[in-house]
C-alpha angles and dihedrals in degrees: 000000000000131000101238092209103035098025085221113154099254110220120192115248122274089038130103099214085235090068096049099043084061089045093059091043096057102030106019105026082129085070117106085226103059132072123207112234090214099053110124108221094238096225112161128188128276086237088056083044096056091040090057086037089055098052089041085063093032083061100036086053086051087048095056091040085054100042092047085046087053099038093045086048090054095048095052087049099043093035105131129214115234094223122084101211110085106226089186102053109074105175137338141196117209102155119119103341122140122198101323102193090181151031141181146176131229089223097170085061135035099328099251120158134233134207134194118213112200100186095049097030102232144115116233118210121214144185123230090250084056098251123143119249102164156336132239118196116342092172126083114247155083103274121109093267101034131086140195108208106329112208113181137012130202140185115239101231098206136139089258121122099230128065110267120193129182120211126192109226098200109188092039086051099223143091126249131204121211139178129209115223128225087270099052099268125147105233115191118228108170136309128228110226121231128209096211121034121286127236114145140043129183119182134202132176096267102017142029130193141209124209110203136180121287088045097282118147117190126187127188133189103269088222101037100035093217127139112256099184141351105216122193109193093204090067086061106091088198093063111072107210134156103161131078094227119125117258117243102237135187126179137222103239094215116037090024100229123164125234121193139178134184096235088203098040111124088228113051105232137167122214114195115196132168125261085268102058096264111148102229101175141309126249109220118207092200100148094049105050094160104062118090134203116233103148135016135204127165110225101210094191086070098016092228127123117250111218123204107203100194089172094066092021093245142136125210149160138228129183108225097202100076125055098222135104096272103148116144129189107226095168131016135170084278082071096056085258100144114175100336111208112178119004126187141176120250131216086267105050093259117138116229120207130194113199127192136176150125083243101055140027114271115245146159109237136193117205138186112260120131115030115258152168106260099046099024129148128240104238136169134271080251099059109069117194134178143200085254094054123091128232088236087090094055104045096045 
């Protein structure tokens, strides 16, 4: 308490102003008023100050580097095109579809297309043209036509006559096979059992693999049906993991590599092994720290993989035989692309998309990709163009 007009220290009655100063150091030295006697003025060096100075500016500069990255990253994936007319989207089914987590192509037949509803428990049959043929499920369960949260679908690439898919029954924990008649009819042929949950499958034309939860990956011979290994990802040193998620796979048809990615990993990284669990090299995405990995399928026209970021809602692809930075964005949110989940290439070099989300309606979606018959350009005698070449060339 402070005299206004004389700026004398005021004291109450019956007090020397010796006694209370002491008694508001020892009992009210919180008080804005009192000053403890003890208190070390903090006073540090101007060498200490221009240390701490330096490293102010050293973080500020990583903070700009980080936000135009950011920003520059968010322009090139939300640029729009100024004509209405998407020449990319080529047809779409959004009728009736709930939560579809996966999609393939049988591609050894007439090129129909497959897709695997978690939510309903079914498996949906198309044509190329996306038009419906058949159902199979639709109930939750363990019978032989009944599912409990499917996850993922693939084709059996073996030397049969008839169209062989495998589904990974997740909850049920087992694998199912499956052939398609001649009208378009799911009939059941056995199932493997799996210790840990299913999620997802890769198939090549000897072998096909399962990635299941705890980080566990088990392939097995297509003709046979044994189990060839049984990889757990937490005994390989070179794959940092520390969570107990299933890995997103895809395979090399030919040589029958394996290619993995944590989908909820902070670096987006790609491990490639052999069919035996042998850890062969990891593909870095470190100039390009926003994109995620959320699905995975090997395109073997360009042999390149082809990368769903349902996170940013793009679709991009990456040639895993250089080590160089060589990602490329074929489809954003620009190209009506929203939360991509499974992605898979048709007969005719299209590129079908299933999207889920609580966000967006669910829908089944054909896009442009490889250059073909029933949806080519007219281009001049100048421009060559070949079955090998992508239509990446051609749309940027």
């Amino acid at each position: 308490m402070v005299d206004w007009a004389s700026q004398d220290r005021l004291y109450p009655g019956g007090y020397r102003p010796v006694d209370i100063r002491c008694r508001r150091i020892s009992v009210d030295s919180s008080l804005p008023y009192s000053v403890a006697l003890n208190k070390r003025h903090n006073c540090r060096s101007q060498s200490k100050q221009l240390k701490i100075f330096n490293n102010e500016n050293i973080f500020i500069e990583k903070l700009y580097d980080g936000l135009y990255s950011a920003i520059d990253f968010f322009n090139k994936t939300s640029k729009t095109s100024t004509n209405d007319r998407n020449p990319k989207l080529l047809a779409s089914y959004t009728s009736n579809i709930n939560w579809p987590r996966s999609i393939c192509c049988l591609s050894e037949k007439d090129g129909s297309l497959i897709i695997c509803e978690q939510d309903r428990c079914r498996l949906l049959l198309f044509t190329s043209k996306l038009i419906l043929r058949s159902t199979c499920g639709g109930k939750r369960g363990n019978g032989l036509y009944e599912f409990d949260s499917p996850w993922s679908i693939a084709e059996l690439i073996d030397n049969s006559s008839s169209s062989n898919v495998l589904v990974a029954d997740t909850n049920n924990r087992r694998i199912k096979f499956f052939s398609i008649g001649y009208n378009g009819q799911f009939l059941h042929k056995h199932c493997l059992v799996t210790k840990e949950k299913p999620y997802f499958i890769a198939t090549s034309k000897r072998h096909f693999a399962v990635s299941c939860e705890k980080c566990f990956i088990i392939t097995f011979l297509t003709n046979q049906r044994t189990k060839v290994a049984n990889i757990n990802l937490k005994n390989i040193s070179s794959i940092q993991n520390s969570s107990e998620i299933a890995y997103c796979l895809c395979m090399d048809p030919e040589n029958s590599f394996i290619f993995i990615s944590n989908p909820i990993a902070k670096s987006s990284i790609i491990h490639q092994l052999t069919i035996t669990g042998q850890y062969l090299r990891s593909i870095k995405l470190d100039r390009k720290p926003f994109l995620h990995i959320s699905c995975l399928t090997f395109d073997s026209r360009n042999q390149q993989i082809i990368i769903g970021d349902s996170l940013n809602s793009i679709i991009y692809s990456l040639e895993h035989d250089l080590d160089e930075d060589n990602v490329e964005i074929l489809l954003k949110r620009s190209d009506n692309v929203n939360y991509p989940q499974d992605l898979c290439i048709s007969n005719e070099g299209h590129l079908i998309v299933v999207e889920c989300s609580v966000l967006t309606d669910h829908a089944l979606k054909m896009f442009r990709y490889h250059p073909c018959r029933c949806h080519s350009r007219l281009t001049t005698s100048s421009v060559k163009t070949s079955e090998t070449t992508s239509v990446r060339s051609i749309i940027y």
